[in-house]
C-alpha positions as protocol buffer text, in pm:
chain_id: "A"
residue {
  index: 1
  type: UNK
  ca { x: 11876 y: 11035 z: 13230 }
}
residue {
  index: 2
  type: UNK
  ca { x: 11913 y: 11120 z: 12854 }
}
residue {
  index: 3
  type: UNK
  ca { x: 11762 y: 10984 z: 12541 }
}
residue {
  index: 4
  type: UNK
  ca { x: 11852 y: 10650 z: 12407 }
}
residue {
  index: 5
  type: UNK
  ca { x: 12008 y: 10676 z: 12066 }
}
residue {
  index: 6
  type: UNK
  ca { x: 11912 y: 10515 z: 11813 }
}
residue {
  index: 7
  type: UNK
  ca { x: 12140 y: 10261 z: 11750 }
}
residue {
  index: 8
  type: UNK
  ca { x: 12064 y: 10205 z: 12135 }
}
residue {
  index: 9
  type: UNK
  ca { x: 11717 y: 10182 z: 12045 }
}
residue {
  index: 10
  type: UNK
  ca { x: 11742 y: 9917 z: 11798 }
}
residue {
  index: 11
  type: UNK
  ca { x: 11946 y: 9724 z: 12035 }
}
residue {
  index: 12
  type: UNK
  ca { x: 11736 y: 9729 z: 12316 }
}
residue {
  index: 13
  type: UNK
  ca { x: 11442 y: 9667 z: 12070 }
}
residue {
  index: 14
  type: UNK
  ca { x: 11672 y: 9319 z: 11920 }
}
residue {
  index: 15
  type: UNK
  ca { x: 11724 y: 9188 z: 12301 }
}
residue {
  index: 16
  type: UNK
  ca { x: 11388 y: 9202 z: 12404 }
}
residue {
  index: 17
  type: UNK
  ca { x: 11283 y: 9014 z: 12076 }
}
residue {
  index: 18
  type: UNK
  ca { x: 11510 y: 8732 z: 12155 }
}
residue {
  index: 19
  type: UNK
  ca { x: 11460 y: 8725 z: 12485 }
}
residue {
  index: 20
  type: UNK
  ca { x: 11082 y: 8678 z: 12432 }
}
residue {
  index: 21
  type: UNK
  ca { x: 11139 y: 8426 z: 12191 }
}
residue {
  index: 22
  type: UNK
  ca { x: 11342 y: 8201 z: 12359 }
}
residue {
  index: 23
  type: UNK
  ca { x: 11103 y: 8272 z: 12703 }
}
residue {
  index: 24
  type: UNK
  ca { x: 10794 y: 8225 z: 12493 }
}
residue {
  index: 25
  type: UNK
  ca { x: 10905 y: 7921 z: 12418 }
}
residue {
  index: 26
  type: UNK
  ca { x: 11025 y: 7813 z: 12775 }
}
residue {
  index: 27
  type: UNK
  ca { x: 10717 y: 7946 z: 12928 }
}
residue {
  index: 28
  type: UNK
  ca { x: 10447 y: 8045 z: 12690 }
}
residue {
  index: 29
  type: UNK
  ca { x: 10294 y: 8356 z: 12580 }
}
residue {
  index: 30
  type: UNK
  ca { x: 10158 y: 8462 z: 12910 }
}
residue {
  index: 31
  type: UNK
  ca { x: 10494 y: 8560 z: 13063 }
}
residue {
  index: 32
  type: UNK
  ca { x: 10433 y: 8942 z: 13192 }
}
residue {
  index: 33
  type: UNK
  ca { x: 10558 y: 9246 z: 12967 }
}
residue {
  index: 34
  type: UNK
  ca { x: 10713 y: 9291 z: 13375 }
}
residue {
  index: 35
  type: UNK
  ca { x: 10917 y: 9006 z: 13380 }
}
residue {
  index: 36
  type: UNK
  ca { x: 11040 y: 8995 z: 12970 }
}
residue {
  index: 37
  type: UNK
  ca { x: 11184 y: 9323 z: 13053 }
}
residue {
  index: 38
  type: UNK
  ca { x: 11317 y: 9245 z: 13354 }
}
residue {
  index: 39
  type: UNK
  ca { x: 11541 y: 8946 z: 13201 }
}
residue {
  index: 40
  type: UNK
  ca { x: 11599 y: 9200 z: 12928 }
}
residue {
  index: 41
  type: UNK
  ca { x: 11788 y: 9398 z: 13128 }
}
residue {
  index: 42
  type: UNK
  ca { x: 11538 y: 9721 z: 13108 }
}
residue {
  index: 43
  type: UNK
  ca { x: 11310 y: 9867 z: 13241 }
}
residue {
  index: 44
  type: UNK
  ca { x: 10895 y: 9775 z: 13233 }
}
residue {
  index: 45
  type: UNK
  ca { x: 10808 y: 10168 z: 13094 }
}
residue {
  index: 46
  type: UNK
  ca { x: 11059 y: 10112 z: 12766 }
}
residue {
  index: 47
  type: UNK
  ca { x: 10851 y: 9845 z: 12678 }
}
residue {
  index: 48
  type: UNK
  ca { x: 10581 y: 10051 z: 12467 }
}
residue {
  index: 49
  type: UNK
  ca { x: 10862 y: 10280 z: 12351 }
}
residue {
  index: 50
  type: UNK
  ca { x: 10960 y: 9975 z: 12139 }
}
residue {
  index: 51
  type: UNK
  ca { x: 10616 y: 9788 z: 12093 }
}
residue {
  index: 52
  type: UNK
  ca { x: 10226 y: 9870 z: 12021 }
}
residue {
  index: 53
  type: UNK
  ca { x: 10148 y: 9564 z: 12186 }
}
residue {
  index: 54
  type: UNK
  ca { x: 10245 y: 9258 z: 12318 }
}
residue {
  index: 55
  type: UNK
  ca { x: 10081 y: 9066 z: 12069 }
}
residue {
  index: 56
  type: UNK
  ca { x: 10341 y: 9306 z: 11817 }
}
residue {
  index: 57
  type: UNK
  ca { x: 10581 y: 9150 z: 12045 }
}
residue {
  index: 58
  type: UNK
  ca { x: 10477 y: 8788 z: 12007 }
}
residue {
  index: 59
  type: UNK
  ca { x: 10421 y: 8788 z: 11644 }
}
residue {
  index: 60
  type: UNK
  ca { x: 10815 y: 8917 z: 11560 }
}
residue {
  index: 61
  type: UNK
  ca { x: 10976 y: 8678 z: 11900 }
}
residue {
  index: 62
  type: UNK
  ca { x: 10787 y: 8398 z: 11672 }
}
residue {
  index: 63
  type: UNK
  ca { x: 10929 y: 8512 z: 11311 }
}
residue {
  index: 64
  type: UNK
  ca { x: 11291 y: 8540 z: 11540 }
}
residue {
  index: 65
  type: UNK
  ca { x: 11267 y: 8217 z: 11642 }
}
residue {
  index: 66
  type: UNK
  ca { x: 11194 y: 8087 z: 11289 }
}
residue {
  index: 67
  type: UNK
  ca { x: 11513 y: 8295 z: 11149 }
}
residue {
  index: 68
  type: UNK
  ca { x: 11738 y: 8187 z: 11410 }
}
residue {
  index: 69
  type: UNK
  ca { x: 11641 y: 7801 z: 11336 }
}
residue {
  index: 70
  type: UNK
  ca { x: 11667 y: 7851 z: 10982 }
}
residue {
  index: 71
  type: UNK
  ca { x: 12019 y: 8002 z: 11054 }
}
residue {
  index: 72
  type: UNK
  ca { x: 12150 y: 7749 z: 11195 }
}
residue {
  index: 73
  type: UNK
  ca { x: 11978 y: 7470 z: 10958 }
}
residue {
  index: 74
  type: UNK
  ca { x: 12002 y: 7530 z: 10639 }
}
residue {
  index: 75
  type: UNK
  ca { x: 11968 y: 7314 z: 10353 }
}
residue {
  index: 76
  type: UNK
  ca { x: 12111 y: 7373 z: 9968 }
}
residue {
  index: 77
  type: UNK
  ca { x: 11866 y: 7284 z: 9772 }
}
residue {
  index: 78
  type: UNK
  ca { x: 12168 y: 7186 z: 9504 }
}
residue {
  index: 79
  type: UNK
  ca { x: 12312 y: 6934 z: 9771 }
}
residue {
  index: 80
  type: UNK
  ca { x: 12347 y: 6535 z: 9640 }
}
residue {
  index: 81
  type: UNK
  ca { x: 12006 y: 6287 z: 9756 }
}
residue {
  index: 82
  type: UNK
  ca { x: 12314 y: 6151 z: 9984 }
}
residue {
  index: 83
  type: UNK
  ca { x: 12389 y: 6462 z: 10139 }
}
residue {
  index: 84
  type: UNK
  ca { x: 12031 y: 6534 z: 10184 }
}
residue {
  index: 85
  type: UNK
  ca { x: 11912 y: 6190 z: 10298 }
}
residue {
  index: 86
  type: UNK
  ca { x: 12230 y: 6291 z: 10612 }
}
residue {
  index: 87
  type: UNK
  ca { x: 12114 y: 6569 z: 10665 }
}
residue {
  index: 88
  type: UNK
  ca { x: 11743 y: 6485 z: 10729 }
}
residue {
  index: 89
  type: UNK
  ca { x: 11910 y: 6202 z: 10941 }
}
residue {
  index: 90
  type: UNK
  ca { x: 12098 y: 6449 z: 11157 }
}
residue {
  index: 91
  type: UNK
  ca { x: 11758 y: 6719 z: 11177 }
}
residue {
  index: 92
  type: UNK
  ca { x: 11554 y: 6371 z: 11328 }
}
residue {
  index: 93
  type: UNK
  ca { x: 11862 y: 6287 z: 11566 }
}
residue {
  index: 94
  type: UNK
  ca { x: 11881 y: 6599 z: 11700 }
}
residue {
  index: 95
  type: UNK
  ca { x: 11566 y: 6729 z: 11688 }
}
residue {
  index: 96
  type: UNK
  ca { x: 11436 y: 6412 z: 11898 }
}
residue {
  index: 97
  type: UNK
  ca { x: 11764 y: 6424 z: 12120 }
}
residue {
  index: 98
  type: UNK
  ca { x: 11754 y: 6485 z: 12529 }
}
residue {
  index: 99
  type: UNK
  ca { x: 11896 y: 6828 z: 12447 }
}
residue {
  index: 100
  type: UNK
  ca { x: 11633 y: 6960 z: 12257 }
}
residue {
  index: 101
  type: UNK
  ca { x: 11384 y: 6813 z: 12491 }
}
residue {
  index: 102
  type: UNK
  ca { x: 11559 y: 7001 z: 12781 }
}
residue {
  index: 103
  type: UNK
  ca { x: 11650 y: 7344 z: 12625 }
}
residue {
  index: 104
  type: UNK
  ca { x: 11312 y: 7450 z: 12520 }
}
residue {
  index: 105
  type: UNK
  ca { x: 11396 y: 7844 z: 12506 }
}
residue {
  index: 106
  type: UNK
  ca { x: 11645 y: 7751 z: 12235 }
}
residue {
  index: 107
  type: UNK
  ca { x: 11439 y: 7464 z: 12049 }
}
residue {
  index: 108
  type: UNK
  ca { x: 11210 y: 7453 z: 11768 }
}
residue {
  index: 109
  type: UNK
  ca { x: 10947 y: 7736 z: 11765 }
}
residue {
  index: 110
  type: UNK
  ca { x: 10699 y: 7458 z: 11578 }
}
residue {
  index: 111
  type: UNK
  ca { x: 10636 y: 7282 z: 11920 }
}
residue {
  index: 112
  type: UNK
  ca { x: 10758 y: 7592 z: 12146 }
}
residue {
  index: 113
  type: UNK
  ca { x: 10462 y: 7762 z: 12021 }
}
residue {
  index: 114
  type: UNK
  ca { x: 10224 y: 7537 z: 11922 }
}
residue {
  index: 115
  type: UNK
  ca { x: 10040 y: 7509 z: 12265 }
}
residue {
  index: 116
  type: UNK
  ca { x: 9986 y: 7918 z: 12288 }
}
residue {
  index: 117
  type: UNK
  ca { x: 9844 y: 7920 z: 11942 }
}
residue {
  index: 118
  type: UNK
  ca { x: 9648 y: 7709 z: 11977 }
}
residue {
  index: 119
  type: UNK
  ca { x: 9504 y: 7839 z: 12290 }
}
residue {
  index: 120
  type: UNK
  ca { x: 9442 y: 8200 z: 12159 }
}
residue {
  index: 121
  type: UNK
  ca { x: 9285 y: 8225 z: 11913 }
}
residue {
  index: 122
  type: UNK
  ca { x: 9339 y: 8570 z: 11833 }
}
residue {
  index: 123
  type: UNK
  ca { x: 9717 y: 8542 z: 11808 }
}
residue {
  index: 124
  type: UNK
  ca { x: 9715 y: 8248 z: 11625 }
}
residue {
  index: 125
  type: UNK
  ca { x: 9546 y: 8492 z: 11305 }
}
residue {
  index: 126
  type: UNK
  ca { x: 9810 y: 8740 z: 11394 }
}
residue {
  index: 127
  type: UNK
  ca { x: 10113 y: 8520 z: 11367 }
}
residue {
  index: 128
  type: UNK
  ca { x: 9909 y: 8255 z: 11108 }
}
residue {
  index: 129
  type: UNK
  ca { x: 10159 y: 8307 z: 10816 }
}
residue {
  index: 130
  type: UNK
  ca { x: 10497 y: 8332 z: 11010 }
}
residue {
  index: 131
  type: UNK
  ca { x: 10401 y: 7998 z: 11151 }
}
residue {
  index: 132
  type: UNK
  ca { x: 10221 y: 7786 z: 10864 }
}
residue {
  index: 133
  type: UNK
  ca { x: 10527 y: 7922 z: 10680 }
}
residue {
  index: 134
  type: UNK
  ca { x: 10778 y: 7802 z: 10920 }
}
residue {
  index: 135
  type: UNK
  ca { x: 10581 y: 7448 z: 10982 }
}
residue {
  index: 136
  type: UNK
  ca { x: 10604 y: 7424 z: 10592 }
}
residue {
  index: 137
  type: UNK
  ca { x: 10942 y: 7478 z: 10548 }
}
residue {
  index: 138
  type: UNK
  ca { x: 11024 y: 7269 z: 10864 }
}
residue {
  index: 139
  type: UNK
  ca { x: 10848 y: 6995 z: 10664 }
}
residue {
  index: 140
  type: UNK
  ca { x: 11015 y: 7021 z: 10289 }
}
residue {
  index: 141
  type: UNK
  ca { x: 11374 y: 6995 z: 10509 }
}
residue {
  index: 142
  type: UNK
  ca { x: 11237 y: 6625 z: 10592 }
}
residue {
  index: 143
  type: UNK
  ca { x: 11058 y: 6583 z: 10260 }
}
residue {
  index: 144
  type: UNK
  ca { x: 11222 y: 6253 z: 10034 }
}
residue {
  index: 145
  type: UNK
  ca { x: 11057 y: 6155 z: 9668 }
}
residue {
  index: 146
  type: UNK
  ca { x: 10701 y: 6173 z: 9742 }
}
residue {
  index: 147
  type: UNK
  ca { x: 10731 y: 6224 z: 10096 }
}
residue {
  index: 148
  type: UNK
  ca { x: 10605 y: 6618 z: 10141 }
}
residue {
  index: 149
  type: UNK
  ca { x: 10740 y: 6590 z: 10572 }
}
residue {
  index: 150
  type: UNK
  ca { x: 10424 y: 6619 z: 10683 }
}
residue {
  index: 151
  type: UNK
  ca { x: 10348 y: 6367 z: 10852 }
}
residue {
  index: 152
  type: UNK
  ca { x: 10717 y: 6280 z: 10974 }
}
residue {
  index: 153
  type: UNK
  ca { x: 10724 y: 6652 z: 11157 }
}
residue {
  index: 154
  type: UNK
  ca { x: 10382 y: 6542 z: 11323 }
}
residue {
  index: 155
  type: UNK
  ca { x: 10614 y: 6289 z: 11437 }
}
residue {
  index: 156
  type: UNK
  ca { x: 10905 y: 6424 z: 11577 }
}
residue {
  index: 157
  type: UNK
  ca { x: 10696 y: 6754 z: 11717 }
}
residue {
  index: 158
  type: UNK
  ca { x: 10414 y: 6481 z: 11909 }
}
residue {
  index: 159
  type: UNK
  ca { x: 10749 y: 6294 z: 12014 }
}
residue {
  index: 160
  type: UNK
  ca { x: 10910 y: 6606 z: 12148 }
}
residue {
  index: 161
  type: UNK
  ca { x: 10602 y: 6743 z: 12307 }
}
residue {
  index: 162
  type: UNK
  ca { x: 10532 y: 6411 z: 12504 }
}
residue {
  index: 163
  type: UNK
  ca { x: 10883 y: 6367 z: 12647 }
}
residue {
  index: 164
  type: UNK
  ca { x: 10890 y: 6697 z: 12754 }
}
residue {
  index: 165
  type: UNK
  ca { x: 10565 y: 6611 z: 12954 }
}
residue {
  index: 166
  type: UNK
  ca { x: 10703 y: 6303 z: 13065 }
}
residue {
  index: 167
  type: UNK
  ca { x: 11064 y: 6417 z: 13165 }
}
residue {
  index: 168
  type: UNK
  ca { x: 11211 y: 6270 z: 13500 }
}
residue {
  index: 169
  type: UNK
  ca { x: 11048 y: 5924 z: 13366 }
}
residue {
  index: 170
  type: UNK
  ca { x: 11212 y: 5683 z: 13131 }
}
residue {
  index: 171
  type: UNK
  ca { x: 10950 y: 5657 z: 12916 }
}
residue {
  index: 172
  type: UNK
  ca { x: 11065 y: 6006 z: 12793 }
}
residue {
  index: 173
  type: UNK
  ca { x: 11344 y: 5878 z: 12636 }
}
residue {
  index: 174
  type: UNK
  ca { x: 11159 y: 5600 z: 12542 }
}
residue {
  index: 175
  type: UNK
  ca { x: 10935 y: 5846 z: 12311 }
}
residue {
  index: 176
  type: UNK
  ca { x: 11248 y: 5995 z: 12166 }
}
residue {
  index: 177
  type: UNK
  ca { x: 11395 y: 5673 z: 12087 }
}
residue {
  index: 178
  type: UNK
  ca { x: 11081 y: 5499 z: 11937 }
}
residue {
  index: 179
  type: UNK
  ca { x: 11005 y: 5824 z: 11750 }
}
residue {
  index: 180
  type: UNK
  ca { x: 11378 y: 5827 z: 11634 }
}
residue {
  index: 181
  type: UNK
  ca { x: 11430 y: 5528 z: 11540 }
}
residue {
  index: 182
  type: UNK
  ca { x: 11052 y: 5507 z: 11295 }
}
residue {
  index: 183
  type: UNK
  ca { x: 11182 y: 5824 z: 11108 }
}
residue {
  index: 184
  type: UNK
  ca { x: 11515 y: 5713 z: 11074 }
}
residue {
  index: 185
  type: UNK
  ca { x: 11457 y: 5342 z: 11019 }
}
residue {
  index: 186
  type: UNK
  ca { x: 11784 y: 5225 z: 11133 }
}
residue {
  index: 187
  type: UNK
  ca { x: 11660 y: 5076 z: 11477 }
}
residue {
  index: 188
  type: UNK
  ca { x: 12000 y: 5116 z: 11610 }
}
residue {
  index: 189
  type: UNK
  ca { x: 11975 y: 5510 z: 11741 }
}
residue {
  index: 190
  type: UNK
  ca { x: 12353 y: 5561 z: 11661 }
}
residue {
  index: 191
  type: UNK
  ca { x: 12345 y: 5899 z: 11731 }
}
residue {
  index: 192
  type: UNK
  ca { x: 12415 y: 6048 z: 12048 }
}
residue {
  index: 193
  type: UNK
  ca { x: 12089 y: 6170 z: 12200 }
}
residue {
  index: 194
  type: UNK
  ca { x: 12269 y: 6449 z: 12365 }
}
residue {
  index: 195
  type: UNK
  ca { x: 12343 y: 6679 z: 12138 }
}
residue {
  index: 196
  type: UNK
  ca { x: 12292 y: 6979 z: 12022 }
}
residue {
  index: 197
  type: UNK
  ca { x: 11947 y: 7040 z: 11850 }
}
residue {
  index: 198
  type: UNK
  ca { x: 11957 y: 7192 z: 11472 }
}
């Protein structure tokens, strides 16, 4: 078999970043380097062609997963307090919606990683910045007047984290209602609890 170009390379290097990220997530950080590659598509011996470590591997599947949310998220800072105040309506509604709570490997890496961080450690130094940064920034997108998010994202991510635990009861959506509605205060949940997560 001959060498992988490098374009190849890179490829194979971008594919088993996002497929640990979005398996980290699903499954936590102690998935095997075996079975990442294996859902990768390659094979277990390309792995340290690619990576030092697997804690390498962690810390850029958690700055991916912070990108990709971003990407799909943003917020002008130029945008009307209207168009703001919507858009930190839709971020609660979706973010505390049955989808997110049942596609972990695509949700938020603030609660996807949380658990694993907080378990090790070790890896939580290593990856310290990419995730204060991306808990921050999570935050200022729910931030209004003297509001900094804070405690609002405690909300949603406790929310999100207990009716994940609690899935296959109704008090699952229960949580995600209760939670929705105190961010939102509305008390009418307008918004459909299915969709897609932000």
């Amino acid at each position: 078999m001959g060498r992988v170009s490098q374009a190849q390379a890179q490829e194979n290097r971008r594919r088993v970043v996002a497929t640990a990220s979005r398996m980290f997530r699903e499954k936590g950080t102690a998935v095997s380097v075996a079975d990442l590659m294996k859902a990768a598509g390659l094979t277990h011996g390309g792995f340290y062609k690619q990576f030092g470590s697997k804690e390498d591997l962690v810390d850029e599947a958690i700055a991916h997963a912070f990108d990709e949310q971003a990407a799909h998220s943003a917020v002008a800072p130029e945008e009307q307090a209207g168009e703001r105040e919507a858009a930190r309506r839709t971020l609660i509604e979706d973010y505390l919606s049955v989808w997110h709570r049942d596609h972990t490997g695509e949700g938020c890496p603030v609660s996807g990683f949380a658990a694993d961080l907080g378990r090790e450690p070790g890896q939580a130094a290593r990856a310290h910045d990419v995730y204060i940064n991306g808990v921050r920034n999570r935050a200022a997108r729910l931030a209004t007047g003297d509001d900094d998010g804070m405690a609002q994202l405690c909300t949603m991510v406790g929310a999100l984290v207990l009716a994940r635990a609690t899935r296959g009861n109704p008090i699952s959506e229960e949580l995600l209602q209760a939670a929705r509605t105190a961010l939102t205060e509305s008390g009418t949940g307008q918004s459909d609890p299915q969709q897609r997560t932000a």
